[in-house]
Structure formats: C-alpha cells, structure tokens
KOLMILO-179823 format. One line per 4 residues: number of its first residue (from 1); their letters; for each residue x, y, z of N, C-alpha, C. Coordinates in steps of 0.1 Angstrom, whole numbers, plus 5000, padded with zeros to 4 digits. Atoms other than C-alpha are relative to their C-alpha. Layout:
NUM	a	X Y Z X Y Z X Y Z | ...
This chain:
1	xxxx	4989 4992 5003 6308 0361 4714 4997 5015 5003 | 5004 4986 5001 6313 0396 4722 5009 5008 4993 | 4993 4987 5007 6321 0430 4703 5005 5007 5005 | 5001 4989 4988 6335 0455 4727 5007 5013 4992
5	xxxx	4995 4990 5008 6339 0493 4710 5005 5008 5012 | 4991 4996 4993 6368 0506 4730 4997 5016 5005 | 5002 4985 4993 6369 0544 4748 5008 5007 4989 | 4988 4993 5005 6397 0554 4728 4989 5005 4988
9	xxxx	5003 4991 5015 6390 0578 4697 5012 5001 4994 | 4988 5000 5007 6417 0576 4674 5002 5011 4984 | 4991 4989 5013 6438 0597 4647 5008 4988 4993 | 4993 5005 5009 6455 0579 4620 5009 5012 4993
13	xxxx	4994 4992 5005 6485 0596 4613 5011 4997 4990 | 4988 5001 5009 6521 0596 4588 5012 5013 5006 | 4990 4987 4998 6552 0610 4595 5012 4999 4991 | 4993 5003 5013 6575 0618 4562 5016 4998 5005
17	xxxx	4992 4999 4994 6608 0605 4576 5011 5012 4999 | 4995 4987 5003 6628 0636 4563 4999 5009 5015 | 4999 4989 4985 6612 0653 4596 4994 4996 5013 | 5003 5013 4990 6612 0624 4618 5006 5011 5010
21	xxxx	4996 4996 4992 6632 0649 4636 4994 5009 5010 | 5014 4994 4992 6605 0669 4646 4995 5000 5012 | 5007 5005 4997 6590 0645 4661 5004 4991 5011 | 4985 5013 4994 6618 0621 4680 4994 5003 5017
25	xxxx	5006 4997 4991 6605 0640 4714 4992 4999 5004 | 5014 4999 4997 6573 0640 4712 4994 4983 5000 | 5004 5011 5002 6571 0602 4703 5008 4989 5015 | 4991 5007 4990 6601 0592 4729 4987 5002 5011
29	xxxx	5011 4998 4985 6575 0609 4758 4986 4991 4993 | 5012 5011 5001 6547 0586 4741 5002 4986 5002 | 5000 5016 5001 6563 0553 4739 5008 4995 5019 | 4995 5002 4989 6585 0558 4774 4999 5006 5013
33	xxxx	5000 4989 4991 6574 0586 4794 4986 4998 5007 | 5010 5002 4999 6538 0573 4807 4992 5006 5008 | 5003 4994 4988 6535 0594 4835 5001 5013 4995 | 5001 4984 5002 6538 0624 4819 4993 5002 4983
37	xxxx	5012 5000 5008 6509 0615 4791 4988 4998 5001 | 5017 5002 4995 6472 0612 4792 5002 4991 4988 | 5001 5012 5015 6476 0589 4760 5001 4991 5005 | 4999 5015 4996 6466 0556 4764 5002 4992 4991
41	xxxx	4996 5010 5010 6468 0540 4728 5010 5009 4995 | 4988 4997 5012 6498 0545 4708 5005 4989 4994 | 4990 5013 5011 6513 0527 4678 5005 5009 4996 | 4995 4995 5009 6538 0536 4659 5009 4987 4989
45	xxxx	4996 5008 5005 6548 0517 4628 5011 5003 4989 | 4993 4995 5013 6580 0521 4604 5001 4991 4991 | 4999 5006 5018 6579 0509 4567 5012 5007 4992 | 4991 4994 5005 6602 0524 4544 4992 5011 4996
49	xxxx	5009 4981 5007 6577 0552 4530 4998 5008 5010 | 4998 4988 4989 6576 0566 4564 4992 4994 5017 | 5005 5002 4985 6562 0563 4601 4984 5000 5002 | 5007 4995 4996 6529 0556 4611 4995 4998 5010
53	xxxx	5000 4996 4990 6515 0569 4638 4983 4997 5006 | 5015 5004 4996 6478 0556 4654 5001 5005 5015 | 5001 4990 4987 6472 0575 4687 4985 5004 5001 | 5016 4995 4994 6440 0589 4711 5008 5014 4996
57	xxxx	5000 4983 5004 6432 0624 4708 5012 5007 5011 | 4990 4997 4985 6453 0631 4743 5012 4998 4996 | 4983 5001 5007 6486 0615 4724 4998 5009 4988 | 5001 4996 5012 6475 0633 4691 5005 5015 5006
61	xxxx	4998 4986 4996 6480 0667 4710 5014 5003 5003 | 4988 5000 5006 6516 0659 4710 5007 5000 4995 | 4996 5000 5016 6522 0661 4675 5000 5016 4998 | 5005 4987 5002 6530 0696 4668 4998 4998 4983
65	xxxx	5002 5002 5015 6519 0703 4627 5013 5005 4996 | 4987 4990 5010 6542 0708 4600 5001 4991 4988 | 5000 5001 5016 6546 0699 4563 5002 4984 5002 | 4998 5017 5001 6558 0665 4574 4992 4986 5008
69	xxxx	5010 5013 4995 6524 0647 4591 4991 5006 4992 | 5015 5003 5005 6497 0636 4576 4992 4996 5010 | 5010 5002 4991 6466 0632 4592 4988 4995 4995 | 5017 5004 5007 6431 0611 4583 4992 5013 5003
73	xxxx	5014 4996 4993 6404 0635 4585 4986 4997 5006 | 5014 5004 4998 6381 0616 4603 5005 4991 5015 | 5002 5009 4990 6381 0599 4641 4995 4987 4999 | 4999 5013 5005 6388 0561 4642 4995 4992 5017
77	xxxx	5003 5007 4995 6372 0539 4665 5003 4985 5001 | 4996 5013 5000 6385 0507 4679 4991 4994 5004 | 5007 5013 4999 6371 0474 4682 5007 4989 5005 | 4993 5016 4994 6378 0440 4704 4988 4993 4997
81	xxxx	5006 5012 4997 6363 0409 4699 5010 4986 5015 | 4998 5009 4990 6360 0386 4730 4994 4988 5000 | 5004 5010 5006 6356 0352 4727 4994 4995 5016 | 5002 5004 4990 6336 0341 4760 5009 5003 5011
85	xxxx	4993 4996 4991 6361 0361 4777 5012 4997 5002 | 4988 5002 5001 6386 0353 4763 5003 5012 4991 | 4998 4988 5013 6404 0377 4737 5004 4986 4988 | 5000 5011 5008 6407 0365 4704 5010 4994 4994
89	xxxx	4990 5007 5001 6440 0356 4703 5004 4987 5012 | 5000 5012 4991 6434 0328 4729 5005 4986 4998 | 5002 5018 5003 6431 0294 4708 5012 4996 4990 | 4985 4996 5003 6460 0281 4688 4998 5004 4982
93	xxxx	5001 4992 5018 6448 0299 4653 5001 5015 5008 | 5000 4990 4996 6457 0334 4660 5002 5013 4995 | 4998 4988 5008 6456 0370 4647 4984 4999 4994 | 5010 4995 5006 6431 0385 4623 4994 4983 4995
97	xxxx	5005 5005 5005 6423 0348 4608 4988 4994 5011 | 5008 5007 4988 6402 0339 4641 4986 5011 4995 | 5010 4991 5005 6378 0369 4627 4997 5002 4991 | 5000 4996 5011 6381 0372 4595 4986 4993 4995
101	xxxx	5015 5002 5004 6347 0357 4587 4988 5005 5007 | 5015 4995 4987 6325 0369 4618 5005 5012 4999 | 5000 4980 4994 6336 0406 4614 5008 5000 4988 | 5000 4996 5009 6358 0409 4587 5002 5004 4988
105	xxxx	5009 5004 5012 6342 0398 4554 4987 5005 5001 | 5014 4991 5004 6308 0410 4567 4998 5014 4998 | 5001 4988 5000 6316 0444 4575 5010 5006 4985 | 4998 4997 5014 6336 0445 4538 4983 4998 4992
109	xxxx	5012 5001 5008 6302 0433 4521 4988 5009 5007 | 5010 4987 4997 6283 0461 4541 5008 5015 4993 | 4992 4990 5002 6310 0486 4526 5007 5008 5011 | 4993 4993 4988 6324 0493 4559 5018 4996 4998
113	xxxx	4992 4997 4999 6362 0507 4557 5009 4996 5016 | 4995 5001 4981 6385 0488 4586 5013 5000 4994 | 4987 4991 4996 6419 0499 4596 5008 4988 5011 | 4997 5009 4988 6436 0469 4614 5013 4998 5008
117	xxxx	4988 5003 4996 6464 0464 4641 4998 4987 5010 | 4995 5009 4985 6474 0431 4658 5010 5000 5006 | 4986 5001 4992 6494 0431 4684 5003 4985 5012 | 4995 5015 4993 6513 0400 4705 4984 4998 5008
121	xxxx	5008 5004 4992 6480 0403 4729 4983 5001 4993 | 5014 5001 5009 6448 0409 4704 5000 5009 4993 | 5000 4990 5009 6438 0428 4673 4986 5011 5004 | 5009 4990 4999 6421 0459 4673 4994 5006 4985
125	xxxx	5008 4995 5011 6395 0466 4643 4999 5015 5003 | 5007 4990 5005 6392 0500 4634 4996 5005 4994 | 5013 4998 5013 6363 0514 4615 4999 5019 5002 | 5003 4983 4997 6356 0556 4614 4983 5002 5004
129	xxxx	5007 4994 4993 6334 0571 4634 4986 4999 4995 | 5011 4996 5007 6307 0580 4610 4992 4982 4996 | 5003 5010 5003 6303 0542 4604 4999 4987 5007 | 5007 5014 4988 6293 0525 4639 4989 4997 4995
133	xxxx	5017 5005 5005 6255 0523 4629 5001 4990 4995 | 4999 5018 5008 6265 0499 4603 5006 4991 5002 | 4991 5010 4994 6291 0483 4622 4991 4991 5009 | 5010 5005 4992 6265 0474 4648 4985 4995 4999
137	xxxx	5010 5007 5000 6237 0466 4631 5005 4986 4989 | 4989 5012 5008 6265 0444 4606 5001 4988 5011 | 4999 5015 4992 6270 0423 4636 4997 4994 5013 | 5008 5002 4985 6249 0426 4662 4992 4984 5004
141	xxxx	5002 5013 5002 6234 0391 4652 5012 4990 5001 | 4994 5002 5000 6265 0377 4652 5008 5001 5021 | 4993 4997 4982 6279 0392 4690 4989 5008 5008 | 5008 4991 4993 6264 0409 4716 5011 5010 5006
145	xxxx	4991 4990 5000 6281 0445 4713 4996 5007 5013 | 4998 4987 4982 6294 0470 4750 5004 5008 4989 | 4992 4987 4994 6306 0501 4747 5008 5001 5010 | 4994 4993 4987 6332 0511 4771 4995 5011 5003
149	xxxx	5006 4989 4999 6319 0539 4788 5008 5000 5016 | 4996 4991 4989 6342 0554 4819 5005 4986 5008 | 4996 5015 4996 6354 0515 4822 4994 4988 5002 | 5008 5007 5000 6321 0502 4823 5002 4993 4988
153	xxxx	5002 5003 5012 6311 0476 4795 4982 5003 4998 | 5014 4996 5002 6275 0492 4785 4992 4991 4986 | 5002 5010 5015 6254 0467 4759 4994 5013 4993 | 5000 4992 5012 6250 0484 4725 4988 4993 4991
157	xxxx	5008 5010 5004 6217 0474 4710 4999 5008 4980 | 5002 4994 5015 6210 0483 4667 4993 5007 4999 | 5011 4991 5006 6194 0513 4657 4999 4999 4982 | 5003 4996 5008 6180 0514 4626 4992 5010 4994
161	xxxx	5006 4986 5007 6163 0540 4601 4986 5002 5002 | 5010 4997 4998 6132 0553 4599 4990 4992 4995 | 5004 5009 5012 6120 0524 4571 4999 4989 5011 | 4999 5012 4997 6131 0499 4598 5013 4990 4994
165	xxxx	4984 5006 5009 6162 0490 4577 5012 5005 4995 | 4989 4994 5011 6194 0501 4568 4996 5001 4983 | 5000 4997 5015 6197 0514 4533 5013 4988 4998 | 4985 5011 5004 6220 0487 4514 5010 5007 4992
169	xxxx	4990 4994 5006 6252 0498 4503 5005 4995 4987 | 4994 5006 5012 6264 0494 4471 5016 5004 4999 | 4984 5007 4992 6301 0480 4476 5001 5003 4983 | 4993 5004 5015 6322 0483 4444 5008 4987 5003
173	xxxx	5001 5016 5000 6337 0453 4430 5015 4999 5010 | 4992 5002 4992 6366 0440 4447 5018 5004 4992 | 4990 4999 5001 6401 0456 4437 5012 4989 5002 | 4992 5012 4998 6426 0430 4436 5018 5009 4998
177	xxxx	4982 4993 4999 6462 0447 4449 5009 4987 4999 | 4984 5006 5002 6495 0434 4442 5003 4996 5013 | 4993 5009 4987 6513 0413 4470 5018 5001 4995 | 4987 5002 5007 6552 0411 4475 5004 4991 5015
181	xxxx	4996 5005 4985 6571 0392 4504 5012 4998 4999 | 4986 4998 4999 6601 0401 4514 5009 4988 5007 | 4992 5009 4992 6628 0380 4530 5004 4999 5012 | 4999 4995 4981 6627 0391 4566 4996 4991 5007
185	xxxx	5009 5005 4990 6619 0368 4594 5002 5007 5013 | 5002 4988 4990 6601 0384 4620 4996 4993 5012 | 5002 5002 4986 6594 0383 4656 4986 5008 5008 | 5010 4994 4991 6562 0389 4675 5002 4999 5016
189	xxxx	4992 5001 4980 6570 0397 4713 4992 5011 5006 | 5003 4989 4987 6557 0417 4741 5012 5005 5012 | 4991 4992 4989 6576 0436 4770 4989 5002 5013 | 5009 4994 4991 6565 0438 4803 5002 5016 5004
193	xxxx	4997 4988 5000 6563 0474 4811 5011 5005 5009 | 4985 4993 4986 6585 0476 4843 5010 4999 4993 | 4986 4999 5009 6611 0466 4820 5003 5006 4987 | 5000 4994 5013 6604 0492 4795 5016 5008 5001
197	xxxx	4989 4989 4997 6633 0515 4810 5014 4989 4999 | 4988 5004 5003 6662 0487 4809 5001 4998 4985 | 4993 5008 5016 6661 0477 4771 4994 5017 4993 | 5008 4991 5008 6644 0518 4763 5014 5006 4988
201	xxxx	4994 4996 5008 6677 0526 4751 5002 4995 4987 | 5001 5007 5014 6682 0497 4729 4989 5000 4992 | 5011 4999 5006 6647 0506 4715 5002 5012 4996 | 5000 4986 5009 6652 0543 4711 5009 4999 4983
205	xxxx	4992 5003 5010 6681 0531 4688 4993 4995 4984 | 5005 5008 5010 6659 0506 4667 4994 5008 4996 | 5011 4992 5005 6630 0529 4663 5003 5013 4993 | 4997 4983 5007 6650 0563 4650 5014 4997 4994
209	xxxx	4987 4995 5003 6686 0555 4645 5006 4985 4994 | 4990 5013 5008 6693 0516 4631 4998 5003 4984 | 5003 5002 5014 6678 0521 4597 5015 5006 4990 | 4990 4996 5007 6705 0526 4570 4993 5004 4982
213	xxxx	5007 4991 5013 6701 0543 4535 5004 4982 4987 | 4995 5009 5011 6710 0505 4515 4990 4990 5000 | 5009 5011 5002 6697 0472 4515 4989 4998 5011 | 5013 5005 4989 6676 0472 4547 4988 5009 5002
217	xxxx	5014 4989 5000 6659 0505 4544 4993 5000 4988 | 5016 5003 5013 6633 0497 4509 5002 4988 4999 | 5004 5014 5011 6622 0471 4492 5008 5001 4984 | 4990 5004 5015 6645 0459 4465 4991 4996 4993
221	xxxx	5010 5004 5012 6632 0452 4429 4997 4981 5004 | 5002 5015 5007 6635 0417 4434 4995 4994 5022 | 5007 5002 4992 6612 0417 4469 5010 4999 5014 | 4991 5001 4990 6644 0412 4492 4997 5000 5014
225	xxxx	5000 4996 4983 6644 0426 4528 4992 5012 5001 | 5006 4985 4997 6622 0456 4539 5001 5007 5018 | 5000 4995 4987 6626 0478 4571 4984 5004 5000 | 5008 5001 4991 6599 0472 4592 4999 4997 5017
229	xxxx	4999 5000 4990 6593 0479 4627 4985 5005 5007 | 5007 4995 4997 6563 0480 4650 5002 5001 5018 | 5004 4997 4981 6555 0492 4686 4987 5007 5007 | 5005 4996 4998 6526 0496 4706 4997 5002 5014
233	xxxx	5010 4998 4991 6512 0506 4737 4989 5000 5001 | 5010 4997 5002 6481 0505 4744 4993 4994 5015 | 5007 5007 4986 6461 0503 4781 5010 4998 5012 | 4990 5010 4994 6494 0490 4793 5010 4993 4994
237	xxxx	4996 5011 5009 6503 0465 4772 5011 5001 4986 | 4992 4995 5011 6533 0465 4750 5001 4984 4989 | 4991 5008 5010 6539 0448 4716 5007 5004 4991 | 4995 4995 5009 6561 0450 4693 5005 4983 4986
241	xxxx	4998 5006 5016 6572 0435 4655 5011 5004 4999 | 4986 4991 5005 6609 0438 4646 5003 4986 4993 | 4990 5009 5006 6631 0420 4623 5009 4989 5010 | 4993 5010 4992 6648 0389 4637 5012 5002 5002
245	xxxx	4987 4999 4996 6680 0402 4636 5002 5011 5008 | 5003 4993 4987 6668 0430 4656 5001 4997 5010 | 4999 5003 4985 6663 0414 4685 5011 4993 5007 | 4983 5003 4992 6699 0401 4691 5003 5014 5007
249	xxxx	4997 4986 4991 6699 0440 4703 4999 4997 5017 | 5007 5003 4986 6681 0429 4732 5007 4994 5010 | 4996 5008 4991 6694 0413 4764 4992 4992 5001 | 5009 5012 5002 6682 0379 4763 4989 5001 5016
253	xxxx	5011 4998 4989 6651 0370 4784 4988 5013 5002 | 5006 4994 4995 6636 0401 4785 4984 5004 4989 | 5010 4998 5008 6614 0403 4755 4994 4987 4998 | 5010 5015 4998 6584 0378 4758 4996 4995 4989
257	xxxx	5009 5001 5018 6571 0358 4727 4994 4979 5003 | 5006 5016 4996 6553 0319 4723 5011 4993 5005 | 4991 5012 4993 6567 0291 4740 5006 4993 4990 | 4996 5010 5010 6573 0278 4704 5013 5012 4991
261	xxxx	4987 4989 5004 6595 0310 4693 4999 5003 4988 | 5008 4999 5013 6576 0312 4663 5010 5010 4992 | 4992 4992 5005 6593 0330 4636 4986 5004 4988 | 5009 5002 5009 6572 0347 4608 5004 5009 4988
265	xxxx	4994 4994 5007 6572 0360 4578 4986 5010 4990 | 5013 4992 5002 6555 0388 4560 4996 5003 4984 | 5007 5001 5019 6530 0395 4524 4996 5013 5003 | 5007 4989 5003 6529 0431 4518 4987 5007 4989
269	xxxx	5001 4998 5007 6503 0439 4503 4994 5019 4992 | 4999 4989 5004 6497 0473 4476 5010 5006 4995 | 4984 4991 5006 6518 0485 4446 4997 5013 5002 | 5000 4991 4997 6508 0519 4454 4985 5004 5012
273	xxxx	5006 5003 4985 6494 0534 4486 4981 5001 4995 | 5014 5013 5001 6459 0520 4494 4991 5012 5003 | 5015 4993 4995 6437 0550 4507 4998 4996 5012 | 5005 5003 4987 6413 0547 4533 4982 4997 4999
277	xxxx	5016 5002 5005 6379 0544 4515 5000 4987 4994 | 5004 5015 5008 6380 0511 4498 4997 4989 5013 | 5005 5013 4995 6365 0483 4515 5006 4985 4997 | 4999 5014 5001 6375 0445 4516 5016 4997 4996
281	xxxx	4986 5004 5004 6414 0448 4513 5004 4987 5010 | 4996 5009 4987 6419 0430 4550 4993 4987 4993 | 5008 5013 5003 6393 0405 4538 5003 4993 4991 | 4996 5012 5014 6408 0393 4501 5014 4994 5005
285	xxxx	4982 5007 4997 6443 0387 4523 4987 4989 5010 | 5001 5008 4992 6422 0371 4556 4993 4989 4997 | 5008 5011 5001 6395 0350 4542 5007 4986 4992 | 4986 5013 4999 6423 0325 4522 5009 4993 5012
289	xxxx	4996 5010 4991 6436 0321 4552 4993 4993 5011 | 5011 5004 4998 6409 0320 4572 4994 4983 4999 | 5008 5012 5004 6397 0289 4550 5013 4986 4999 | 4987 5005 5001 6434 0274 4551 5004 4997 5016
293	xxxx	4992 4999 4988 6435 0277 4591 5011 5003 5003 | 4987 4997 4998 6468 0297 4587 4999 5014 5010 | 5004 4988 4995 6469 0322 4614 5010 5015 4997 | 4992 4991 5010 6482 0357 4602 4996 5016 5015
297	xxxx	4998 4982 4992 6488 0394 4625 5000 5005 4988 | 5002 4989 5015 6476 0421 4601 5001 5013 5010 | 4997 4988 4997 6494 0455 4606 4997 5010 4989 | 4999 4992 5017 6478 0483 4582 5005 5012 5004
301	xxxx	4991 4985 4999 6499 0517 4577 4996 5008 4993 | 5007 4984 5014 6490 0547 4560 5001 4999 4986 | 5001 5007 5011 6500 0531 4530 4994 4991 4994 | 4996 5010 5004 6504 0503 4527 4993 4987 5011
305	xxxx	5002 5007 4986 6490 0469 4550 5011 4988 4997 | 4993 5014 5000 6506 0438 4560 4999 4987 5006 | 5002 5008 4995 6505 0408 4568 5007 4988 5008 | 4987 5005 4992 6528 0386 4592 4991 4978 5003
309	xxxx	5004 5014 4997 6520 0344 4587 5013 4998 5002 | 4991 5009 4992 6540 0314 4604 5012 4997 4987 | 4992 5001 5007 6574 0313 4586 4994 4985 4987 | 5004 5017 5003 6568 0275 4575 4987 5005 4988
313	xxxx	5012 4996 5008 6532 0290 4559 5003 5007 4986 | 5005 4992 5008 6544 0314 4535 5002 5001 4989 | 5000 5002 5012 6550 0296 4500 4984 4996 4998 | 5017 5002 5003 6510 0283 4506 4992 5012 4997
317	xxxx	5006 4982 4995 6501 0323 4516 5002 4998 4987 | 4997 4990 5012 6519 0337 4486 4989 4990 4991 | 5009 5006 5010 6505 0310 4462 4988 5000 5001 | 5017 5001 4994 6470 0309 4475 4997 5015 4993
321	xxxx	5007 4987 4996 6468 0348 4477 5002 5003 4979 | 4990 4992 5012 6488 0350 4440 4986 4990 4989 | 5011 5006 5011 6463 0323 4424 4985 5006 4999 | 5020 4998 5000 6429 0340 4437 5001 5014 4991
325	xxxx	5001 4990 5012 6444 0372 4418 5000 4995 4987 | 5006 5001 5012 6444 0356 4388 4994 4998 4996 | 5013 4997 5002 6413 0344 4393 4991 5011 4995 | 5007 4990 5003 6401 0377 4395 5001 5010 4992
329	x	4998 4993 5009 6410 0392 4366 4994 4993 4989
C-alpha cells in the first residue's frame, strides 16, 4: 500500500453566514471560474453554524479578512492512501472505513490530530504541518510513503531523533462526544467538469440562496433535518454531498453517482464545536464501523464532523456508536 502526501498546503477556514456576503464572489470564482485561479483544492461545506472552507494557499488569497472568517492557525497537509494503485475507494467497502485501522486509529494512538474529507472519488487525511515526522514514522511500516514534489511521486523514508526514536506521546483518554442523526437522506455524486457551467446556476442557488430560516436550516430538538451541503474541487475532480431532495434541482443525467443509487444517511457527531487539538474523534466513529464492514464518507467542519453511512446501515451505526458510549463512561 501506498501513502502519498499531496503538494497542496492547506488553510482550514469558517465563514459566519451573517457575512456569507462578503464572500459569494470570491467563492463563485473558486468553485466555477477555474481559469482565472491558481487554486487547485477547494471545499466548501455548509452546516447550519456556518460555511466551511478548506482551500491551498493560492485559493486562500481570495478570501479577503473580516470579522466574519475564521482561520486555523496552522498549514494542513493532505494525505491519499493508494491501494496498489488503486485509490481507496476502489473495493465495495468504501470511504474512511477502508482506513480506519491502517491510518486512522494508529495515527490517533500516536496523538496525531486528523482533519478528514471524503469525497465521491477518495478521502483525503489531513494532519498539520508540524506533525509529518510522526505521521511518517506512524506508518511508514505499514505503507511505503511519496511526496508529490512538482508532480513527481518522491519516496519518503522516516527520520527519527537523535535517541534513534521518537519520543512517545502521551495521548489523553478518549473523549466520548455526543452523536445525533438527522432525518435527511443524502446523495453522494460527482460532476464531470465540462458540465460544470450547464447545472452552475442551479448550484450557485443551492450553495448561497436555498437555505430558509425554518425547518431545513438547524437541527431541531428532536434531531429532525439539518442543512447540509458539500462541494469540492480538487485537481479536477468534483464532488459533492446534498440532500436528496436537492437534487431534483438538477437536470436528470447529469450528476454521476453508483450504479446502485445508494442513498445515505448521516451521524453528526459533537454537542459543542470539537476544536482541532484532540485526537481520536474520526477513529471512536470509524473503527465500529470499520469492525462492522459498514462503509461510511467522513466530512469534518470547523465544528463539527460527520459522518454519511448506507441508508439501510443507520439504526446499527447509531446503536453501535450510542452503546460504545456508554461503555465508556
């Protein structure tokens, strides 16, 4: 298996919808204007607490500042796993549960902080900058890690310290967040790019202007429906995550998704937002499923993460994920 740590350098950003207005320009020329960006990754994902925004430094420079983005302080580094050349959404378990034990459970029990998006064509691990060393000597045994470097793949061999060994980290114990799962069923799809310009209008709509101030935009007390929407770019490659009743927007045919039309549904989890320093959140949702063979797309947001299993799956999920917290308490 291989690791491949991507070219991109990433920002993790938030934008407080209040001054989404800001911003409507600067994001329309990221998601449709490709010829007139140097940005090669972009996500953008909406939740009801606000927009977030994952971008290279090249799209980051089209963000002007202002009271209403947040920003990580720290450059994020992506990660692919390739499975013999394949990606690792190849086989028919798919999403983060295909990794969740070779990458990421180990790099939680080294204390390493990952940041995860799947999208329709493979997930991308992100870890911060300051914390390749231990990413690569975490799983160097495990894969034989490239570098991208200028499109090359360059191998990445482990350095260690001056001892001969990493120092071991001492991990705190494992936080056990709250879960909720709304009643949404969702759609994973891609777009070919040529046809980003016939359906862009019906997407500018979704992404800035469908949400309504009632039942679709939060999470009701009693877990209901949540507005959620995701879109990426990245290399090329578009996915996106919308509500199922979203995509009746669409002209049929043109948004691509499995030959089985899979529907899914989603386990948010975190009753209040999560940070960016804690370790092993991805891993207490993937590794239950993981050991369940349920495959699961994990989108995390400035908040909050999530997680998107196979409709049919998600009375086992919730129960599974709802009994291991009581375990651990």
């Amino acid at each position: 298996m291989e690791l491949h740590i991507l070219e991109h350098r990433l920002k993790v950003t938030s934008i407080a919808k209040p001054g989404l207005h800001y911003y409507t320009h600067s994001l329309i020329k990221l998601a449709f204007l490709r010829d007139r960006s140097r940005c090669k990754f972009f996500s953008l994902t909406e939740t009801p607490d606000d927009y977030t925004v994952v971008l290279d430094e090249e799209g980051y420079k089209e963000l002007p500042p202002s009271e209403y983005l947040q920003v990580v302080d720290t450059i994020w580094l992506a990660l692919n796993v390739v499975f013999h050349g394949i990606s690792a959404n190849s086989s028919q378990i798919v999403g983060v549960t295909k990794i969740a034990k070779s990458v990421i459970a180990p790099l939680a029990e080294h204390g390493v902080s990952v940041f995860l998006l799947s999208t329709y064509q493979t997930d991308f691990i992100m870890i911060q900058e300051k914390d390749l060393p231990v990413v690569i000597c975490t799983l160097s045994e495990e894969f034989t890690v490239y570098r991208e470097e200028s499109g090359e793949s360059v191998p990445v061999y482990s350095r260690v310290n001056s001892n001969g060994f990493f120092e071991d980290v001492l991990v705190k114990s494992e936080t056990m967040h709250p879960i909720s799962s709304p009643q949404n069923q969702f759609c994973v799809m891609s777009l070919d790019p040529c046809s980003l310009s016939s359906v862009a209008t019906v997407l500018i709509d979704v992404m800035f202007y469908s949400g309504s101030e009632g039942r679709e935009g939060v999470l009701d007390q009693n877990s209901d429906r949540i507005k959620f929407f995701s879109f990426s770019l990245i290399d090329g490659y578009i996915s996106i995550v919308m509500d199922a009743e979203l995509q009746k927007k669409f002209p049929v045919d043109v948004l691509l998704t499995s030959s089985t039309g899979e529907l899914w549904r989603m386990v948010r989890i975190g009753g209040q937002p999560l940070g960016f320093e804690e370790c092993g959140i991805v891993a207490q949702i993937s590794r239950p499923l993981a050991d369940a063979d349920i495959s699961a797309y994990y989108i995390s947001t400035f908040k909050f993460d999530h997680a998107l299993v196979p409709e049919e799956d998600i009375d086992l999920v919730v129960n599974t994920l709802m009994n291991r917290q009581e375990m651990g308490r």
